[in-house]
C-alpha positions in Angstrom: 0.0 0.0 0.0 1.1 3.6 -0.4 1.6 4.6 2.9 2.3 8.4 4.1 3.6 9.3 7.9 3.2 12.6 9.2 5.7 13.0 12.3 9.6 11.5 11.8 9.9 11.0 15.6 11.0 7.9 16.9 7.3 6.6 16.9 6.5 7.4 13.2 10.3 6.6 11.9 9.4 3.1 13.8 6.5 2.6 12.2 7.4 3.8 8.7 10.4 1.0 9.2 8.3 -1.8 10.1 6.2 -0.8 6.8 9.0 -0.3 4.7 10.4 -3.9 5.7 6.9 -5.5 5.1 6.9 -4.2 1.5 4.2 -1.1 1.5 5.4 2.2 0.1 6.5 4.8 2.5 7.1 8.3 2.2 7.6 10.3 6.0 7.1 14.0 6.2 8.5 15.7 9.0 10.5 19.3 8.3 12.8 18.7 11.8 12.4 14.8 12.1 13.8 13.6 15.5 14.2 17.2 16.9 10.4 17.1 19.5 10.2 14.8 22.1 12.7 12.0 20.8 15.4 14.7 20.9 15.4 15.0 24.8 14.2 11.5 25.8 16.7 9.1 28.0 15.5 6.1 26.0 14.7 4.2 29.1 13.1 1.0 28.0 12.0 0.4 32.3 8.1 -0.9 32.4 9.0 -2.1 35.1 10.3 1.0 36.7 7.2 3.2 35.2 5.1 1.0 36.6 2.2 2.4 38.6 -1.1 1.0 40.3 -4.3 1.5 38.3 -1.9 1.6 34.4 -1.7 -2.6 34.5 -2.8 -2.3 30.9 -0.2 0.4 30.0 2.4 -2.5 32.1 1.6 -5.0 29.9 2.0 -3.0 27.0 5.5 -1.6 28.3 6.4 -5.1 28.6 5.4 -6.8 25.7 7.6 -3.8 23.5 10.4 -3.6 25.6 10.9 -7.8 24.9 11.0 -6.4 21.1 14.2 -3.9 21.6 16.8 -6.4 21.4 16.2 -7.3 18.1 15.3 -3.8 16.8 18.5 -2.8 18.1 20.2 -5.1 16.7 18.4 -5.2 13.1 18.8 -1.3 13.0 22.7 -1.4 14.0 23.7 -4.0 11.2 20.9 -2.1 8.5 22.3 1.4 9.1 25.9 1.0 10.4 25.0 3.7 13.4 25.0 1.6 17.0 21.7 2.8 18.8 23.8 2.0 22.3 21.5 -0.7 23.8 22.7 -1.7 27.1 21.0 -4.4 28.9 22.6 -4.0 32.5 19.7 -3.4 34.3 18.1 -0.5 36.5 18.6 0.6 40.2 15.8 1.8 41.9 17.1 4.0 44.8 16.1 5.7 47.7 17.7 8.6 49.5 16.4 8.3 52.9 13.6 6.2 54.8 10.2 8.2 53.5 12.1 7.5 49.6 12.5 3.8 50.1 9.0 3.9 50.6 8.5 5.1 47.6 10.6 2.7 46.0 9.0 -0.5 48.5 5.7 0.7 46.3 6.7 -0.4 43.1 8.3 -3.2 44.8 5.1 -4.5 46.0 3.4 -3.4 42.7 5.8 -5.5 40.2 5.8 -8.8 42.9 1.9 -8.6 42.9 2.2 -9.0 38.8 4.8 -11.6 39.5 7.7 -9.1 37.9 11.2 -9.7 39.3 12.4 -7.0 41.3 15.2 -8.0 44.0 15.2 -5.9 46.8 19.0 -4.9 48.1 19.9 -2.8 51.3 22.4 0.0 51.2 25.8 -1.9 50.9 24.6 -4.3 48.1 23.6 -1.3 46.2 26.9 0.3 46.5 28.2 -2.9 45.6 26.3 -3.0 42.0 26.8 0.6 41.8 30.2 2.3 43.9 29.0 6.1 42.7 26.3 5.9 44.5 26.1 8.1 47.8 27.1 5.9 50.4 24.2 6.9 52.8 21.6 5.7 50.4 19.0 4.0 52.1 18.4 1.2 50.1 16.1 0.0 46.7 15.8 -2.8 44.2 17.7 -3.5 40.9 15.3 -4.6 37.7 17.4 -6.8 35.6 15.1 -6.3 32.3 14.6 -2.6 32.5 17.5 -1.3 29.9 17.8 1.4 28.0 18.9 2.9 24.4 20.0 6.0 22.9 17.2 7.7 21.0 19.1 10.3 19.1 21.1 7.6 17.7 18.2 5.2 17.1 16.3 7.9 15.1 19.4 8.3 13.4 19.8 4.9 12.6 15.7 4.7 11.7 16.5 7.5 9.6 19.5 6.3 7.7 17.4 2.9 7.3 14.9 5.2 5.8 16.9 7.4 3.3 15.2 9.3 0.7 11.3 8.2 2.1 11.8 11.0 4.3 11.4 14.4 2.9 12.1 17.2 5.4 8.6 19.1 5.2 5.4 19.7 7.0 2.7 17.4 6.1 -1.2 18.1 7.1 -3.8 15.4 6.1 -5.7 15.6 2.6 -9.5 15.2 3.7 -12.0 14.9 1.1 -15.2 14.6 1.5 -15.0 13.2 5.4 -12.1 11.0 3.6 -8.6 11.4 4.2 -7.1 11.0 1.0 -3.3 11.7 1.3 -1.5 14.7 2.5 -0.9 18.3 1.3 2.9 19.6 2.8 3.5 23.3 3.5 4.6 24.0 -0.4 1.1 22.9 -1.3 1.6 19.9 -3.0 -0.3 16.6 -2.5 0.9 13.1 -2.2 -2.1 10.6 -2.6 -1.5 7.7 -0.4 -3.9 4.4 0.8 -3.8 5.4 4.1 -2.2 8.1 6.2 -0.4 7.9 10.1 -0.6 10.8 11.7 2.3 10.3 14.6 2.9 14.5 16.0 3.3 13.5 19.3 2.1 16.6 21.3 0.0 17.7 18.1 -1.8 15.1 17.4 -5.2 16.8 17.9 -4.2 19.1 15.0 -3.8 16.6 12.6 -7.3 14.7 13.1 -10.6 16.8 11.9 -13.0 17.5 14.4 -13.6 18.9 17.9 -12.0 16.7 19.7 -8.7 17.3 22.2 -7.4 14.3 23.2 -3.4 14.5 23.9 -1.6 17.2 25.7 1.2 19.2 26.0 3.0 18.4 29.4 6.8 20.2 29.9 9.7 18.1 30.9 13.4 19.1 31.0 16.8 16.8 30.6 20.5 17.5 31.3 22.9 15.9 29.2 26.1 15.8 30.8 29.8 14.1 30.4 31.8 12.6 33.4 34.7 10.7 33.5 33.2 8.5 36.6 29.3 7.3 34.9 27.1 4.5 36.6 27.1 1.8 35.0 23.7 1.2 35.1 20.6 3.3 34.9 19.4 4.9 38.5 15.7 5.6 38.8 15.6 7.6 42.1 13.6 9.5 44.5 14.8 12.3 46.6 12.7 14.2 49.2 10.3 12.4 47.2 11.2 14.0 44.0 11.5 11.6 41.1 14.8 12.2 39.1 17.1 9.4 36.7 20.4 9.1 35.3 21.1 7.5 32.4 24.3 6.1 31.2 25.6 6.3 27.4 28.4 6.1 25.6 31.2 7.9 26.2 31.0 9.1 29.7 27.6 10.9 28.8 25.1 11.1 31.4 21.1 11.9 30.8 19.4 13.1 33.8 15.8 13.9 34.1 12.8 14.6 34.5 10.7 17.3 35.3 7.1 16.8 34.2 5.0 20.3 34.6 1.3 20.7 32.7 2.3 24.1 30.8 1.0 26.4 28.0 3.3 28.3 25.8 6.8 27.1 24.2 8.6 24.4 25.9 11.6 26.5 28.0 13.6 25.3 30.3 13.2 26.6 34.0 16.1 28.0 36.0 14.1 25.7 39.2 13.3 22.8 37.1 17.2 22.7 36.2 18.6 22.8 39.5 16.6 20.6 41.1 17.4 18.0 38.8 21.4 19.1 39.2 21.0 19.1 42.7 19.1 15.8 43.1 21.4 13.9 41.1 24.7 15.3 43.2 22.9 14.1 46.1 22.6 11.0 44.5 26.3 10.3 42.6 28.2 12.8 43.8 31.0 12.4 41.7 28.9 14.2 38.9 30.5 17.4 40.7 32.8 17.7 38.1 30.8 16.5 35.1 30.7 18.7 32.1 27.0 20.1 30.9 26.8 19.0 27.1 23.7 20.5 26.7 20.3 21.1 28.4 16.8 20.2 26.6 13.3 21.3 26.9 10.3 19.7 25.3 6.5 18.8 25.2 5.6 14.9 26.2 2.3 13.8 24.8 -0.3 13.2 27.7 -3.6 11.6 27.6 -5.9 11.5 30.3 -5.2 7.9 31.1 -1.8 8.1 30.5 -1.9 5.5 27.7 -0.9 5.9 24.2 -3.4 6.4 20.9 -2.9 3.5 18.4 -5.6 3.1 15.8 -8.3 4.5 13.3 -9.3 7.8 13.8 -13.2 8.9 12.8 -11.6 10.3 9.4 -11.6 7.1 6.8 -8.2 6.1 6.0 -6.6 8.4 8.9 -4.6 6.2 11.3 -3.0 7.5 15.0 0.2 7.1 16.6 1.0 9.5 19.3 0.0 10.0 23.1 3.1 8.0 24.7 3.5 10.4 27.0 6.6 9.2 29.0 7.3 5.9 27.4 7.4 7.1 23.3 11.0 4.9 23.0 10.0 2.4 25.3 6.9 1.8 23.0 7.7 2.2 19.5 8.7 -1.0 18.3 5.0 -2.3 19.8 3.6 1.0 18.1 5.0 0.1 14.8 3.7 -3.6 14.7 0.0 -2.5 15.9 -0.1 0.0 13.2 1.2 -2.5 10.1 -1.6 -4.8 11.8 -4.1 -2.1 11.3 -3.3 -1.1 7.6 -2.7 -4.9 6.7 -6.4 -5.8 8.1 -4.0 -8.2 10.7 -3.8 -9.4 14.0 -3.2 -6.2 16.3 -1.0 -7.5 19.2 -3.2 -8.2 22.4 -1.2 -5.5 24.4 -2.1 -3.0 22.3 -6.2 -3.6 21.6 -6.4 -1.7 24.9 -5.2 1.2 23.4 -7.5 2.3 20.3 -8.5 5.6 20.4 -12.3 4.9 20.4 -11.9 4.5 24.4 -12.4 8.6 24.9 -15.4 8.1 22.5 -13.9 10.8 19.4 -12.6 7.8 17.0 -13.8 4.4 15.5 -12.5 1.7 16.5 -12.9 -0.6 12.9 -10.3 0.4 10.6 -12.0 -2.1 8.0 -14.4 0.5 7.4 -12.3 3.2 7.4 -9.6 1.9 4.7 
């Protein structure tokens, strides 16, 4: 099929991938692919660690995508020549003091109630997985399948794979009639296509006709930093009950985030929001004292009010959505991709992501027979 994707983050490069290998006719419009969300992400692939009490179907889905990255990663390295830096060394949960392991003995209990491994280690055996730590942690757990991946080089690498099916302009849908038709880009051309993916992360609501508001801006802020002295594995922590990570990457780099702020207006960072991410994760490895800033990035997640992504047919005949990952776009885009070749194939849509069609806030139809 001819196949046009609106948005070249790492959830529309992933699905116009998994298209291009199954043989349809991609072309992906984007005029700064990779440069919204995907651009400051950690590329923590941690169900696991995101998990939280109420979101068991938004678990399962985490899970059932994250068992998926190894062989993405590895496809994509030997494809495009660019490593993605997949690391599969695990994730330390940590807490500060008594009131943060707590916090982290919640998500304990949460993962052993779905039968999740998560081993629980005191002070000393943490310092003994991980020396930078602060040695008056109080304690936490390490999750051996939460790992994580660099997205900048994995939309890189989607993007190499890619080559000349992505053409660096703004796309809008083509609707016809109630019938979406193909796209028009900025210059005013059209490009008929079979179906259309709109995948605009934070915009998502622009790209589908009708009233309906759905996904969300919400704000969140990452420091990427180099240190001669990384973890070696990824620390999930909280601090005076403030969530904040570090993320190791190649060459010394660190990514540390996140603040997560409901805001209107351009996605700035915040002299507040910077700090207390600096100053939580000194308290926390304090050898990152004397690490370099690289750079520091500000951007709009896509929220939706259940916190679950938006995979399926919109109302708009042959309009299909990828976007509302919130937190967990890299984490999810390899599941992403499958459910939406399922959907323009007429296939079997994996049974993690059924959940997820957008017809569950009532604005979209669920049977994308009828709307191809």
């Amino acid at each position: 099929m001819r196949v046009a994707v609106i948005g070249a983050g790492v959830i529309g490069l992933a699905c116009a991938h998994e298209l291009v290998l199954s043989g349809h006719a991609v072309t992906v419009f984007d005029a700064h692919p990779a440069q919204g969300a995907t651009h400051a992400a950690a590329g923590m692939l941690s169900p696991a660690g995101e998990a939280w009490y109420g979101e068991d179907e938004l678990l399962r889905l985490g899970l059932a995508s994250a068992a998926l990255w190894p062989d993405i990663a590895t496809g994509l390295t030997a494809r495009s020549g660019i490593d993605v830096d997949y690391r599969n060394t695990g994730t330390l949960l940590v807490g500060k003091d008594r009131d943060d392991l707590a916090v982290v003995q919640r998500t304990i209990d949460l993962l052993t109630a779905h039968g999740i491994e998560a081993e629980q280690l005191g002070r000393e055996e943490l310092l003994a997985h991980e020396p930078t730590l602060n040695s008056r942690i109080a304690g936490g757990a390490i999750l051996h399948h939460d790992h994580n991946v660099n997205p900048r080089k994995a939309a890189e690498s989607l993007m190499a794979a890619l080559g000349e099916r992505l053409i660096r302009v703004n796309a809008r849908p083509d609707v016809v009639n109630g019938v979406c038709r193909g796209v028009i880009t900025d210059d005013g051309k059209v490009h008929r296509s079979d179906v259309v993916i709109a995948a605009t992360g934070h915009r998502l609501d622009d790209m589908i006709p009708g009233p309906q508001r759905v996904v969300r801006p919400v704000r969140g802020e990452t420091i990427r930093a180099r240190t001669d002295d990384p973890p070696r594995r990824t620390i999930r922590a909280s601090v005076q009950g403030r969530p904040v990570y570090v993320v190791p990457r190649a060459g010394g780099e660190v990514v540390i985030g996140a603040t997560s702020e409901e805001h209107a207006g351009d996605p700035m960072p915040t002299v507040g929001g910077v700090l207390r991410l600096l100053d939580d994760a000194r308290t926390l490895l304090p050898t990152l004292d004397t690490a370099e800033i690289l750079d520091i990035t500000c951007r709009f997640r896509p929220g939706t009010p259940d916190n679950g992504p938006v995979i399926g047919p919109s109302l708009t005949p042959g309009l299909l959505v990828a976007g509302g990952h919130y937190r967990g776009g890299v984490l999810l885009a390899p599941i992403t991709a499958l459910a939406i070749r399922a959907y323009v194939e007429h296939g079997d849509v994996p049974e993690a992501a059924r959940p997820f069609q957008p017809n569950r806030f009532g604005t979209f139809n669920a049977d994308i027979r009828s709307n191809l």
